[in-house]
BALOBA-1460 file (C-alpha; in Angstrom, 3 decimals):
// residues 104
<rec num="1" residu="x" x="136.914" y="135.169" z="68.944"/>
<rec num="2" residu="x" x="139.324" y="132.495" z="69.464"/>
<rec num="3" residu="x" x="137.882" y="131.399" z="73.035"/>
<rec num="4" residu="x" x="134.350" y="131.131" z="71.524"/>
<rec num="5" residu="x" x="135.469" y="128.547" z="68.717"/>
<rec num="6" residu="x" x="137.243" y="126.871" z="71.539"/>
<rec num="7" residu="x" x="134.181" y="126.999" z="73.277"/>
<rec num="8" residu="x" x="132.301" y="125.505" z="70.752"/>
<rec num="9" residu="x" x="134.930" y="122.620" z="69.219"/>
<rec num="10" residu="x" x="134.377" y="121.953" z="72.929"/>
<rec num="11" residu="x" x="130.860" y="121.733" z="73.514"/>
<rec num="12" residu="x" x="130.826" y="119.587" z="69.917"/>
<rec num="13" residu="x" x="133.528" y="116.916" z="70.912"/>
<rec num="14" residu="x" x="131.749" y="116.585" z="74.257"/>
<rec num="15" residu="x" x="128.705" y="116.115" z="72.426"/>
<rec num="16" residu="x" x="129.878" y="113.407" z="70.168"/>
<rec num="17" residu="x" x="131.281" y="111.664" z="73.167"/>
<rec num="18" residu="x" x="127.771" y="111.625" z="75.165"/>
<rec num="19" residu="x" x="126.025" y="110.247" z="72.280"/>
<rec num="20" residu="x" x="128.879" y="107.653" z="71.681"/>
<rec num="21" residu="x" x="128.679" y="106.475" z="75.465"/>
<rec num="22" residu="x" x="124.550" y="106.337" z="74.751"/>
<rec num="23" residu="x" x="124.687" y="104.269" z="71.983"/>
<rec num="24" residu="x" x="127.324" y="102.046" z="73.225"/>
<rec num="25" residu="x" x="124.914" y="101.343" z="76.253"/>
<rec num="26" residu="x" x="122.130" y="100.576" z="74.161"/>
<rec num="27" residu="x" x="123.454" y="98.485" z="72.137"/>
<rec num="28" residu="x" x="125.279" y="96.402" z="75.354"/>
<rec num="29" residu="x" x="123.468" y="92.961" z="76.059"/>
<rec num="30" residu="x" x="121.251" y="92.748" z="78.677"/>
<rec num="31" residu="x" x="123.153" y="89.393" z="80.073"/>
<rec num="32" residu="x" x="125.904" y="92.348" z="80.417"/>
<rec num="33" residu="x" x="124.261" y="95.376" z="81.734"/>
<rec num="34" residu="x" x="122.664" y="93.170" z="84.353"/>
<rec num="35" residu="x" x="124.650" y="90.531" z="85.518"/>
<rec num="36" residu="x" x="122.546" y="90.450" z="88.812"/>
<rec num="37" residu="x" x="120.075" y="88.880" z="86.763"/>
<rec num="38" residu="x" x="121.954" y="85.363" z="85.816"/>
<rec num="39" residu="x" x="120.950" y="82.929" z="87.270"/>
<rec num="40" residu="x" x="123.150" y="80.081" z="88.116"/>
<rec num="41" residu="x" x="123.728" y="76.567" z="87.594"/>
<rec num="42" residu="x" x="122.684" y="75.377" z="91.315"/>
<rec num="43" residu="x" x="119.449" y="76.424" z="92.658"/>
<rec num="44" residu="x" x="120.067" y="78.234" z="95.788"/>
<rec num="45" residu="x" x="116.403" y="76.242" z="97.188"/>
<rec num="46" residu="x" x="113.722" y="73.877" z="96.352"/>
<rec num="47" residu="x" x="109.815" y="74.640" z="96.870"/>
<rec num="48" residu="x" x="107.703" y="72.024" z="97.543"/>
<rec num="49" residu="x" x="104.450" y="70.972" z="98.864"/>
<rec num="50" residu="x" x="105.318" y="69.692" z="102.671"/>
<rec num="51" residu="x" x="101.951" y="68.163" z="104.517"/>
<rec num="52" residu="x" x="99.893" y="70.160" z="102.860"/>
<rec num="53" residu="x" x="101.601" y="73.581" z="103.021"/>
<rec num="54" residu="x" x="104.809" y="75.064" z="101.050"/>
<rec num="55" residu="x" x="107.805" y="74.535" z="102.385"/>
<rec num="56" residu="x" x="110.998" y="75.814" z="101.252"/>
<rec num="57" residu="x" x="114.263" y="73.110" z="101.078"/>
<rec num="58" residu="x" x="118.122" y="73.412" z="100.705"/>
<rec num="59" residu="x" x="118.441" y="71.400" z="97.330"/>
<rec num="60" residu="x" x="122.368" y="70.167" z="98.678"/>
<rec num="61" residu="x" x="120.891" y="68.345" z="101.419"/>
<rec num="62" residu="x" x="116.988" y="68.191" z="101.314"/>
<rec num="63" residu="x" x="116.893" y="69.978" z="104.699"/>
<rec num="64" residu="x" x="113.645" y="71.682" z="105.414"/>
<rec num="65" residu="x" x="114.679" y="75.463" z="105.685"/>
<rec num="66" residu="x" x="110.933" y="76.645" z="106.546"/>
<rec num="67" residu="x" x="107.298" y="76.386" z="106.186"/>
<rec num="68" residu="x" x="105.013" y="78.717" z="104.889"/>
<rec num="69" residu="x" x="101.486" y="79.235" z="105.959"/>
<rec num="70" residu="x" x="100.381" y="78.961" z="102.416"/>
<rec num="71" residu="x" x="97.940" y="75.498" z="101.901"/>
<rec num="72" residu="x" x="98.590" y="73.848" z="98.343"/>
<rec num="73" residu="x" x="95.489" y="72.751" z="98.382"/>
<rec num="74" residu="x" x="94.203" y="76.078" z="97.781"/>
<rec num="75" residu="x" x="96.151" y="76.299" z="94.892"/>
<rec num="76" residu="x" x="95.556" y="75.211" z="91.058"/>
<rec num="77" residu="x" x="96.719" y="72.048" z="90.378"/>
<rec num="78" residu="x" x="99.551" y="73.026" z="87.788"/>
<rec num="79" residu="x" x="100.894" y="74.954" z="90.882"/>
<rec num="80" residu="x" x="100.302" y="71.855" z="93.353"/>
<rec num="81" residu="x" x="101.964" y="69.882" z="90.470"/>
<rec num="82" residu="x" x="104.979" y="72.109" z="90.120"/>
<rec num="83" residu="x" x="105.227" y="71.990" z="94.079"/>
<rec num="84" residu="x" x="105.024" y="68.116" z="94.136"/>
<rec num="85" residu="x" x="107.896" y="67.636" z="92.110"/>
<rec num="86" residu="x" x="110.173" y="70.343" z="93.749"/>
<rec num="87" residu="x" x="110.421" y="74.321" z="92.102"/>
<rec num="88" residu="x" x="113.776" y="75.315" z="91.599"/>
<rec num="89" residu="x" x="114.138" y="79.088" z="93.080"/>
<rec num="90" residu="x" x="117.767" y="80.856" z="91.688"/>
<rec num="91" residu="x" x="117.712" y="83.841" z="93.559"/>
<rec num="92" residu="x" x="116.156" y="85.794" z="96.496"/>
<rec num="93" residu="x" x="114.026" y="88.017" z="94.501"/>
<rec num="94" residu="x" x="112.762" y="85.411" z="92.678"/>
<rec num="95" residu="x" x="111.488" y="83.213" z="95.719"/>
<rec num="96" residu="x" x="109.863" y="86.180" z="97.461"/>
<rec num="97" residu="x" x="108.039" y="86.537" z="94.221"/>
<rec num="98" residu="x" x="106.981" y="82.967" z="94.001"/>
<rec num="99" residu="x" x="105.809" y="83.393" z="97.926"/>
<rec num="100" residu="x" x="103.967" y="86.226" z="96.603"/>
<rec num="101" residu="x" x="102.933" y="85.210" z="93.590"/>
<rec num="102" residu="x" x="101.166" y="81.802" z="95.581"/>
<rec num="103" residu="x" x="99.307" y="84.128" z="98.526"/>
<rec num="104" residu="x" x="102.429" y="84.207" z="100.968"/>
């Protein structure tokens, strides 16, 4: 009888313990439980419109990094807008969105 309460104080303890670690998670920040996702202070490029196409610049230096083959004057004017006066792009994943996102 004695291994089967062990068994069980056991099984209860670990219990407590998964459902501890659980809540804890949930109730993290999500600035914490993704820290991938910050972006930060510099942007890492500029987009802008470049002779009539987008064109993607190191904001340090204003170098041209590359051209797409995406015209801006197929795009709404907000977007041409935005792409006139330079989008900031933080990460990777967020400029192969934008690509995306304006027909790239």
């Amino acid at each position: 009888m004695s291994t089967r309460k062990n068994w069980m104080v056991f099984l209860l303890v670990l219990c407590i313990l998964v459902t501890m670690l659980s809540v804890a998670t949930l109730l993290l920040p999500a600035s914490a439980a993704q820290p991938h996702s910050v972006q930060s202070a510099q942007p890492l490029y500029l987009l802008r419109d470049h002779g009539g196409y987008i064109a993607l610049y190191d904001p340090t230096d204003n170098h041209l990094i590359r051209q797409y083959e995406i015209y801006t004057r197929l795009l709404p004017q907000t977007d041409v807008d935005a792409l006139q006066a330079g989008i900031a792009v933080y990460s990777e994943e967020e400029l192969s969105r934008l690509i995306e996102d304006f027909g790239g």
